[in-house]
RORODREN-404962 format. One line per 4 residues: number of its first residue (from 1); their letters; for each residue z, y, x of C-alpha. Coordinates in steps of 0.1 Angstrom, whole numbers, plus 5000, padded with zeros to 4 digits. Last residue first. Layout:
<atoms>
NUM> a> Z,Y,X ~ ...
</atoms>
This chain:
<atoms>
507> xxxx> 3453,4842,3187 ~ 3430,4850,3211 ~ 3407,4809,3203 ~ 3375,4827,3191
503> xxxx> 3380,4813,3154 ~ 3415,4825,3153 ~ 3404,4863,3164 ~ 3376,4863,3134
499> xxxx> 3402,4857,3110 ~ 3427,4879,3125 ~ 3400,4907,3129 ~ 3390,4904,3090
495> xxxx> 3428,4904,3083 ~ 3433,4935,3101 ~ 3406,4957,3088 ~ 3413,4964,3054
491> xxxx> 3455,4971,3063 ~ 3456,5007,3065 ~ 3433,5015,3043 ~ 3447,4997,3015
487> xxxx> 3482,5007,3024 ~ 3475,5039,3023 ~ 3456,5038,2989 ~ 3481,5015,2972
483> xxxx> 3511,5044,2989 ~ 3492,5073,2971 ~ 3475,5101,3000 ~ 3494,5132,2996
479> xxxx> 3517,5131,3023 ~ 3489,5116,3043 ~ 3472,5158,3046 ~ 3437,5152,3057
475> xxxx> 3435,5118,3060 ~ 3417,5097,3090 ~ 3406,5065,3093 ~ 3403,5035,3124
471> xxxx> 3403,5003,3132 ~ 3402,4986,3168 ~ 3396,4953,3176 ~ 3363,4943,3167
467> xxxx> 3356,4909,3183 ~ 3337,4897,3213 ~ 3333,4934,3223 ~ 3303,4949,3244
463> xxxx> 3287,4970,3221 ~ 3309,5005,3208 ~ 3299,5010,3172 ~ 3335,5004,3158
459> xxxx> 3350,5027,3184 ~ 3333,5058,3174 ~ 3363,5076,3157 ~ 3384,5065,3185
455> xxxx> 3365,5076,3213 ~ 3370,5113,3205 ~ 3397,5119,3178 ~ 3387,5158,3180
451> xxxx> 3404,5171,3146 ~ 3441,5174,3128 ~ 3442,5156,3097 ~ 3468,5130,3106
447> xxxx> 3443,5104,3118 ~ 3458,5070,3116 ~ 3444,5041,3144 ~ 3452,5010,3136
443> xxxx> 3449,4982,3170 ~ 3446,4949,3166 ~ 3465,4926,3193 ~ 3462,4890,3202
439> xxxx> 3444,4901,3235 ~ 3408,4892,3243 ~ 3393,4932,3231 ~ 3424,4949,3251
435> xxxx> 3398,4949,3283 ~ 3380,4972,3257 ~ 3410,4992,3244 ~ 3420,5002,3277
431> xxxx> 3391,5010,3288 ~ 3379,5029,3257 ~ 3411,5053,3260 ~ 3406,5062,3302
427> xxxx> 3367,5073,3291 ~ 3379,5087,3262 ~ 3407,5108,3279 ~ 3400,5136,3257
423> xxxx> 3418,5133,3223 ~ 3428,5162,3206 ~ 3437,5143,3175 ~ 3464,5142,3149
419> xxxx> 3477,5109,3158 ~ 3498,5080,3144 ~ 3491,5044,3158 ~ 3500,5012,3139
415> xxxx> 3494,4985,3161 ~ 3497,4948,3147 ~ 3506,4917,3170 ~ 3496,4885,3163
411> xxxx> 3522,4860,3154 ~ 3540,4832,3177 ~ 3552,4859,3199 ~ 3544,4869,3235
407> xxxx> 3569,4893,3254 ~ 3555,4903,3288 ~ 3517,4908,3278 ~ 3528,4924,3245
403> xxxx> 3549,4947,3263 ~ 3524,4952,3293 ~ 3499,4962,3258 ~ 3522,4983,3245
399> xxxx> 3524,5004,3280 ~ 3485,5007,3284 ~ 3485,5020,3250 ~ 3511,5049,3260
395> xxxx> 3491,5060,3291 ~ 3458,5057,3274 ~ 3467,5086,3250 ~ 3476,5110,3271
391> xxxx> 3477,5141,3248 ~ 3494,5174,3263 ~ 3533,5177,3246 ~ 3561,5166,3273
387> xxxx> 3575,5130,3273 ~ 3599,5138,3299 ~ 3613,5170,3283 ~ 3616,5144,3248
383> xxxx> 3649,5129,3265 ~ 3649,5098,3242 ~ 3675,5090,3221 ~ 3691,5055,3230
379> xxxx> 3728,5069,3222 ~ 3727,5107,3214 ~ 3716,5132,3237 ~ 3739,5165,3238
375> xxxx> 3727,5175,3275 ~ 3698,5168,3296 ~ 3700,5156,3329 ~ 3691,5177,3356
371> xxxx> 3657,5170,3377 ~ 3636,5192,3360 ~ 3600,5194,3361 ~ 3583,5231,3358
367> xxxx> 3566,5246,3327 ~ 3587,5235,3299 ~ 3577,5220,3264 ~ 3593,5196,3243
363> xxxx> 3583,5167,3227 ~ 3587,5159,3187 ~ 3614,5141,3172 ~ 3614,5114,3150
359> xxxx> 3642,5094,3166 ~ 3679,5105,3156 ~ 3675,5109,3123 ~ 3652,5087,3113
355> xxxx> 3667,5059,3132 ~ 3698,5067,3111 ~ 3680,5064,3083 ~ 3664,5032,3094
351> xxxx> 3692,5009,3107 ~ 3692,4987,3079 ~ 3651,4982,3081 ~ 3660,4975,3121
347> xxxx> 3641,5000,3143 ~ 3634,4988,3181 ~ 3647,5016,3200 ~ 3622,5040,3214
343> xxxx> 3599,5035,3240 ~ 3589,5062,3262 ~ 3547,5073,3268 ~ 3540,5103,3285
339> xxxx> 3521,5134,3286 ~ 3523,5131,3242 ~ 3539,5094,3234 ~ 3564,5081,3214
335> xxxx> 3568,5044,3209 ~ 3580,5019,3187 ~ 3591,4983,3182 ~ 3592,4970,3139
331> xxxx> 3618,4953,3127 ~ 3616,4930,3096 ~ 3624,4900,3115 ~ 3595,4876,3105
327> xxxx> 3574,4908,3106 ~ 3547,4913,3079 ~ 3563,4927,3044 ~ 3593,4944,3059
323> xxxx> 3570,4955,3090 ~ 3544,4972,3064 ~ 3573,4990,3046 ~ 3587,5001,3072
319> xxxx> 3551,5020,3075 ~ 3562,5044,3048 ~ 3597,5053,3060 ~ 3578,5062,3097
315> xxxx> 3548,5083,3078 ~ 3576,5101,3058 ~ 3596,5107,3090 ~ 3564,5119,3103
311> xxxx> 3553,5140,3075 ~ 3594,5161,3078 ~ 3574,5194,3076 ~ 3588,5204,3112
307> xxxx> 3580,5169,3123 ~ 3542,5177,3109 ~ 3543,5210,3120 ~ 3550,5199,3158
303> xxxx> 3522,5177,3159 ~ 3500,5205,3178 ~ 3526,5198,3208 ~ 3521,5163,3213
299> xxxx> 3546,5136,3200 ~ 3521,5115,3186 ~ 3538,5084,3170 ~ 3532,5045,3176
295> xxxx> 3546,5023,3155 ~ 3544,4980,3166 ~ 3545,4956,3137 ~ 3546,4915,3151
291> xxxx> 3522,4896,3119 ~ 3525,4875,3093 ~ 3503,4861,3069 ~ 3515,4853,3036
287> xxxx> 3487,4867,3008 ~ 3458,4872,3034 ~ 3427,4872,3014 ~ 3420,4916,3019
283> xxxx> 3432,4915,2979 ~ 3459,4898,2988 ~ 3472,4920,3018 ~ 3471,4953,2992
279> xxxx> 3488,4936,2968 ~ 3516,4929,2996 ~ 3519,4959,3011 ~ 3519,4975,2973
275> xxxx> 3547,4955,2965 ~ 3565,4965,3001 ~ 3561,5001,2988 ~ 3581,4993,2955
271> xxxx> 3607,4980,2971 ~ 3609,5007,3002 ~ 3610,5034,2973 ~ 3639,5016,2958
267> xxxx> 3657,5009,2986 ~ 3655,5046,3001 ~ 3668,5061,2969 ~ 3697,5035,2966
263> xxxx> 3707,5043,3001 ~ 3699,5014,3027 ~ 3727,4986,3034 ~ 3711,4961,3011
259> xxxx> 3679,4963,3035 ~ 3700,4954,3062 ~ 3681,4915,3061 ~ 3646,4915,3044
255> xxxx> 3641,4910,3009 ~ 3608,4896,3003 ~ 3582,4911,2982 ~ 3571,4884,2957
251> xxxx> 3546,4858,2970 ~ 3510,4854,2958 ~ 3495,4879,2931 ~ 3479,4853,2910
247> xxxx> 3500,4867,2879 ~ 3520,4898,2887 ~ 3547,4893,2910 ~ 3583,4898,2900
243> xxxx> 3600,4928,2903 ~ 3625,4924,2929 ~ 3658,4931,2922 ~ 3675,4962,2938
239> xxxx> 3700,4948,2964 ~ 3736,4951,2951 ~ 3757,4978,2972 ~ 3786,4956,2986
235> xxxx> 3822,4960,2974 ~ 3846,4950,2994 ~ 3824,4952,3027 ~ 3813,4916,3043
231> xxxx> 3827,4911,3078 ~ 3796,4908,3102 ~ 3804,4945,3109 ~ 3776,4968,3094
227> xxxx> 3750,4979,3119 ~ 3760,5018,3132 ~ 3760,5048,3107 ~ 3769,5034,3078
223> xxxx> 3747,5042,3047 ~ 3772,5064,3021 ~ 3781,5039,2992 ~ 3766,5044,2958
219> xxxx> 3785,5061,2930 ~ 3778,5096,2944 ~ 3736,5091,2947 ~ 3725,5084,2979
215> xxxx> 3713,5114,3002 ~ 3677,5112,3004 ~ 3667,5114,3042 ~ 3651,5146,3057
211> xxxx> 3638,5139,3092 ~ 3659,5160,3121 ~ 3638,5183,3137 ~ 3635,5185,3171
207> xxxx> 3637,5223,3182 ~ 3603,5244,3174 ~ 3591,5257,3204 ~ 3604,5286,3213
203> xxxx> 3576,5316,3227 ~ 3574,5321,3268 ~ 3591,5355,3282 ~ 3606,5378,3258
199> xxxx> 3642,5385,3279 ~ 3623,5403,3308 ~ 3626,5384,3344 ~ 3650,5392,3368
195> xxxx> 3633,5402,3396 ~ 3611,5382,3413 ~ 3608,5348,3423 ~ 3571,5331,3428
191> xxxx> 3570,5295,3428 ~ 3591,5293,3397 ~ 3618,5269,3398 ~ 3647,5296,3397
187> xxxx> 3629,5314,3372 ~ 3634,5285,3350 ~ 3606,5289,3321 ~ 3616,5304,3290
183> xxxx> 3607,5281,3256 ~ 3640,5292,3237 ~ 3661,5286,3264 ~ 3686,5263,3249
179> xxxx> 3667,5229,3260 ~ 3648,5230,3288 ~ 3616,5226,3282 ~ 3586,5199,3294
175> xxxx> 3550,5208,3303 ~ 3520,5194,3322 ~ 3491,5225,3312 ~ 3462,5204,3300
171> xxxx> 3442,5232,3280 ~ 3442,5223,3248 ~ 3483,5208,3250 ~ 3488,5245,3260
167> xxxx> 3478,5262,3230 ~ 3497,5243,3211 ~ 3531,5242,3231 ~ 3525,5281,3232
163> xxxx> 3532,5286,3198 ~ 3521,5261,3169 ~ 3509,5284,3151 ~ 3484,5291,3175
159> xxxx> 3459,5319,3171 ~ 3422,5321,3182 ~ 3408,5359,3189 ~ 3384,5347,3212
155> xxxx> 3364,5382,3219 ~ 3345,5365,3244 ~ 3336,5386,3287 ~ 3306,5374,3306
151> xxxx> 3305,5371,3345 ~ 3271,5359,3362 ~ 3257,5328,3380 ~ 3243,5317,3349
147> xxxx> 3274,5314,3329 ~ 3308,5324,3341 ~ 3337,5330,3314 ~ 3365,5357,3312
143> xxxx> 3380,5352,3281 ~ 3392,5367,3250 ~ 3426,5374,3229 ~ 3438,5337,3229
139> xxxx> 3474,5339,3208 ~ 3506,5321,3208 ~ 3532,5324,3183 ~ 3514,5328,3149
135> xxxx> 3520,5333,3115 ~ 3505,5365,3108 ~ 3472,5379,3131 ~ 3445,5404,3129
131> xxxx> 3429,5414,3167 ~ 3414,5445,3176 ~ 3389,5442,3209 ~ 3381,5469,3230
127> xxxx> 3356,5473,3256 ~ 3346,5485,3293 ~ 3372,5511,3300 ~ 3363,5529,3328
123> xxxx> 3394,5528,3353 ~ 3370,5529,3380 ~ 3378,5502,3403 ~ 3391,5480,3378
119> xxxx> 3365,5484,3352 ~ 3387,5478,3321 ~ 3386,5451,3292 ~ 3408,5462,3263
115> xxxx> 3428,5436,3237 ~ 3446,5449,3207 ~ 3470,5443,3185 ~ 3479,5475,3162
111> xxxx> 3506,5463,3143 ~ 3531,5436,3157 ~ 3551,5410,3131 ~ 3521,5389,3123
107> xxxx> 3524,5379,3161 ~ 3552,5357,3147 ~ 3588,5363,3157 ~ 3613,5361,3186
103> xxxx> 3593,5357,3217 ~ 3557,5359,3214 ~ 3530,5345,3234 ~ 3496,5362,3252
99> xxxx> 3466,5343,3260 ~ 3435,5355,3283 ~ 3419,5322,3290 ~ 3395,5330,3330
95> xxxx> 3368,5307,3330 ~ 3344,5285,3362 ~ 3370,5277,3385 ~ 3355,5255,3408
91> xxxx> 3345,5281,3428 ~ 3375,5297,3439 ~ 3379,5331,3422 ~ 3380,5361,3445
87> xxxx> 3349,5378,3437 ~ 3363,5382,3398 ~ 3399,5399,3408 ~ 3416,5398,3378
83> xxxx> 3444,5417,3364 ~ 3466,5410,3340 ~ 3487,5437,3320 ~ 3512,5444,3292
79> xxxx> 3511,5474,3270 ~ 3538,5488,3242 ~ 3536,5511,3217 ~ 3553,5542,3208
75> xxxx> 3538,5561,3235 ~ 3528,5539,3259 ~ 3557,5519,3272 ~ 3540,5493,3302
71> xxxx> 3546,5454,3305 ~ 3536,5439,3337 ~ 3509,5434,3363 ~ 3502,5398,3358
67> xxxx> 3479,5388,3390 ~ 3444,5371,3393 ~ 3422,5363,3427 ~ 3455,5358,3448
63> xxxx> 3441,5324,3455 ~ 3480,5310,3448 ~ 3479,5331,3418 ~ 3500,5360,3411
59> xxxx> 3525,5368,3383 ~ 3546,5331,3381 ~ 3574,5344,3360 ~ 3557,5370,3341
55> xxxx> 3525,5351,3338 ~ 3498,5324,3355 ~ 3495,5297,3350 ~ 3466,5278,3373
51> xxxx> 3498,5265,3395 ~ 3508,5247,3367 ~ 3480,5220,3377 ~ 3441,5215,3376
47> xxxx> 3438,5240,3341 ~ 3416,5220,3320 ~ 3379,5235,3302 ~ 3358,5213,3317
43> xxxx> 3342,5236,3339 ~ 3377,5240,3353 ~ 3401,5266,3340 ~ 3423,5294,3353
39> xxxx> 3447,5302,3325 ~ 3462,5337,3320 ~ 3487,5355,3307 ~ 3504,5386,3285
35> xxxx> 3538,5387,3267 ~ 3549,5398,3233 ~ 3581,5407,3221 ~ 3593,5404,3184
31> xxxx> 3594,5428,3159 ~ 3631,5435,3148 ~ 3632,5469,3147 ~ 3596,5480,3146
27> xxxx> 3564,5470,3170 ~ 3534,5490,3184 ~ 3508,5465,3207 ~ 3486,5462,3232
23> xxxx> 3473,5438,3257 ~ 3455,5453,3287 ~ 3426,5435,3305 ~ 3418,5447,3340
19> xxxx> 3385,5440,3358 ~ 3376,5436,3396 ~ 3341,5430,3399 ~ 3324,5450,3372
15> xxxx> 3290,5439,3359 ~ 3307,5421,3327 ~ 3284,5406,3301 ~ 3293,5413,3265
11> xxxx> 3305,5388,3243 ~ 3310,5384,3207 ~ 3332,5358,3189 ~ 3356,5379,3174
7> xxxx> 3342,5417,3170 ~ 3336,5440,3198 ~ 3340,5475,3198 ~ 3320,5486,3232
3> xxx> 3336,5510,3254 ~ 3319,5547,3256 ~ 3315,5559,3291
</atoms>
C-alpha cells in the first residue's frame, strides 16, 4: 500500500480502527529533544481536565483508548509514538490534537520532521506528512477528528512560539510550573508513575522577565529601592519643570508626589506623557475631571512575547501616565490575570521602577497543582504558578468589581484592561459586564494585536444597557502606536460615559 503525501491542511478519512502516528526526526550535536502527545478534546475544542494529557509522564488515558508508546532510534534519527485506539473513545470526545514540544531549542533545529499515520493492526502505513519549522517550541502535527459518524485525519502543521504554554492556553489545559524545571511536569504527581522519565520532557517557558528600566544618567541619583524616608535627601533630584500649557489648554500637568524620586529618563518621558493625557482629556471636554485608575494585564501564555519584548512594562510606564493625570493620589491598583485573577501591589508613581521590576511578569505553566511554596519571591510578588496561563477573563473582572463594591471613592472608577485575545468565556464575560452596566465603573479594553477578543469586540452593539460601559480598540504592535494617539483612544469613550453616568444618578 502506497501512503498518501499530504500537504498542511488536507485530510484523508481514516477506515482503520486502531491507528499509530509516529513523530520523526534526525538532530545534530546540540539539537534539542522532541517529545510526542496528545489532547483529547470536546466538541468545543477544550480538553475536560489534565487527565485528557496525555504524554511521557502521563502515557495512557484513564479510558485507555490512547497511549504514548515512547521514543525509538531509527537509524540516525529518532521516532516517538502515540497510539490511539479509535473504538475506545468516550463519546464526548469528538478530536484527537497530535502535538509534540521541544526541550532545549526550537523545532527549527531538527531536519526531517515528519508525521506518519499507521494502520494499527496492519502496520500499513496510511500517510505521511513533512512538516517546515524554525522558531518554535510546540508543534500540532495533525489530528484525529470525527465528522459524520466517521474518523478523518488534518495535516495541522501549526507552530507555537510560544512553546507549550501557547498551545495549551487554546485548548484549556489548567497549568502552573514549577520553577527550575524548565517546563517538566513532577513525575511524582503524575497519575501514572513510571520509570524515570527522559530528560526532554515538556518545553521551558520563558522565565519572568524583568521590564527594562533606563538607568539614570551618572550625575543623577540611583532611584531607591523602597519609599524614600520622610527625612529629605541632601541633595534632592529637582523635578523637571512643567512646560506650560498652551493657550486654552486647561490645567498644566500636575506633579504628583514620588515623582521627583524617578530617574531623569523616566521623569521626563512621564512629563511629557501626562501633557498628552491631559490634551487628549480636553479635547474629549473634560479638562479636570478625575477619576480612581485600575491596570489590568494578561498574564496568559500567548502574552509571553510581549513580557519577553519588555511591551508590557512599556504599556504599564505608559498608563502611569493616565493615573498621574486622573487619580487624586497618583496610584493606580492592579491585577494580573490568565486561569486566575491576583492583585498586585497598588503602584505609587515613586515606586514604579521597582514595581516594574518585580511585577510585570508573566504566568507560569505546570501540569499538576502544587502545594509547596515557591522559592526566591520577593516582597508582595505574586506566585505566578497560581495564576497559570489559560484565559479567564470573567474571573478577574468579577474580582475588580468586589473591589470597587467594597472600597467606594468619591470619583468614578476607570479600567484599563490589557489583552491579546483568545477570549471564550463570552457568555461568563458579558454577564459580568452587563450587571456591571449600574456601577460607577467604565471599562477600556486594549487589544495587543493578538486575535479572537470575542464579546469584547461586540460589546458596543449589545441592547439591554442603560449606558455604554464598556470601550474597546485594538493595535497591532502598541510599541509603535505615538503616546497622543494612545491616549486619544484610550480615553474617547470615558468622558462620554461619565457624562451620561451623572445624568442617570451611578455616579
Amino acid at each position: 500500500m502506497t501512503p498518501t503525501s499530504m500537504s498542511k491542511g488536507a485530510n484523508l478519512p481514516v477506515a482503520a480502527q486502531e491507528v499509530r502516528v509516529v513523530l520523526g526526526w534526525s538532530g545534530g550535536p546540540g539539537a534539542p529533544d522532541a517529545d510526542a502527545s496528545a489532547l483529547l478534546l470536546r466538541a468545543d475544542g477544550r480538553v475536560r481536565d489534565d487527565g485528557d494529557f496525555v504524554f511521557y509522564n502521563q502515557p495512557r488515558h484513564a479510558s485507555g483508548a490512547v497511549r504514548h508508546a515512547g521514543k525509538r532510534r531509527e537509524g540516525d534519527g529518532t521516532t516517538d509514538t502515540v497510539e490511539v485506539d479509535l473504538r475506545a473513545l468516550e463519546p464526548e470526545i469528538e478530536r484527537v490534537v497530535l502535538g509534540a514540544s521541544a526541550d532545549g531549542g526550537t523545532f527549527g533545529g531538527l531536519s526531517g520532521l515528519r508525521l506518519r499515520l499507521f494502520d494499527a493492526r496492519t502496520g500499513d502505513e496510511l500517510a505521511f506528512f513533512d512538516m517546515e519549522a524554525t522558531t518554535e517550541t510546540a508543534f500540532i502535527g495533525g489530528e484525529l477528528y470525527l465528522r459524520g459518524g466517521a474518523w478523518k485525519f488534518r495535516a495541522v502543521g501549526q507552530g507555537y512560539a510560544s512553546g507549550l504554554a501557547g498551545l495549551a492556553t487554546d485548548f484549556g489545559i489548567s497549568v502552573d510550573e514549577e520553577p527550575g524545571t524548565s517546563g517538566t511536569p513532577d513525575a511524582t504527581s503524575a497519575t501514572a508513575s513510571p520509570a524515570p522519565p527522559p530528560p526532554s520532557a515538556l518545553p521551558p517557558v520563558p522565565a519572568p522577565m524583568t521590564a527594562p528600566v533606563p538607568p539614570p544618567p551618572p550625575s543623577a541619583p540611583a532611584p531607591p529601592r523602597a519609599p524614600a524616608p520622610p527625612a529629605a535627601p541632601a541633595s534632592p533630584a529637582p523635578p523637571v519643570p512643567q512646560a506650560p500649557p498652551a493657550s486654552g489648554a486647561g490645567p498644566a500637568p500636575r506633579l504628583v508626589k514620588g515623582e521627583e524620586r524617578l530617574p531623569v529618563d523616566m521623569r521626563k518621558r512621564l512629563s511629557l506623557r501626562k501633557e498628552q493625557v491631559a490634551v487628549s482629556l480636553r479635547k474629549h471636554g473634560a479638562v479636570g475631571v478625575r477619576a480612581r485608575v485600575i491596570l489590568v494585564l494578561d498574564a496568559s501564555g500567548s502574552m509571553s512575547f510581549l513580557y519577553s519584548k519588555g511591551v508590557v512594562a512599556d504599556v504599564v510606564e505608559r498608563m502611569a501616565a493616565v493615573a498621574a493625570q486622573l487619580d487624586d493620589d497618583g496610584e493606580m491598583q492592579a491585577w494580573t490575570f490568565a486561569s486566575n485573577p491576583a492583585r498586585l501591589p497598588d503602584l505609587a508613581l515613586g515606586d514604579l521602577p521597582e514595581w516594574l521590576e518585580r511585577h510585570v511578569r508573566v504566568g507560569e505553566l505546570t501540569l499538576f497543582r502544587r502545594k509547596k511554596p515557591k522559592k526566591g519571591l520577593l516582597p508582595g510578588q505574586v506566585d505566578m504558578r497560581a495564576v497559570g496561563i489559560q484565559n479567564e477573563e470573567q474571573k478577574v473582572i468579577a474580582e475588580v468589581r468586589a473591589f470597587v463594591r467594597e472600597h467606594p471613592a468619591a470619583d468614578p472608577t476607570l479600567v484599563l484592561f490589557f489583552s491579546d485575545g483568545g477570549v471564550y468565556r463570552n457568555k461568563e464575560i458579558e454577564k459580568e459586564l452587563m450587571e456591571a452596566v449600574d456601577e460607577p465603573v467604565f471599562w477600556q479594553f486594549v487589544g495587543l494585536g493578538r486575535s479572537n477578543y470575542g464579546v469584547l469586540e461586540r460589546f458596543d452593539t449589545l441592547p439591554g444597557r442603560r449606558v455604554d460601559n464598556v470601550g474597546f480598540f485594538a493595535v497591532d504592535d502598541i510599541g509603535h502606536v505615538p503616546d497622543p494617539e494612545l491616549y486619544d483612544r484610550l480615553l474617547s469613550e470615558f468622558p462620554s460615559w461619565m457624562k451620561e453616568a451623572r445624568r442617570l444618578g451611578i455616579v
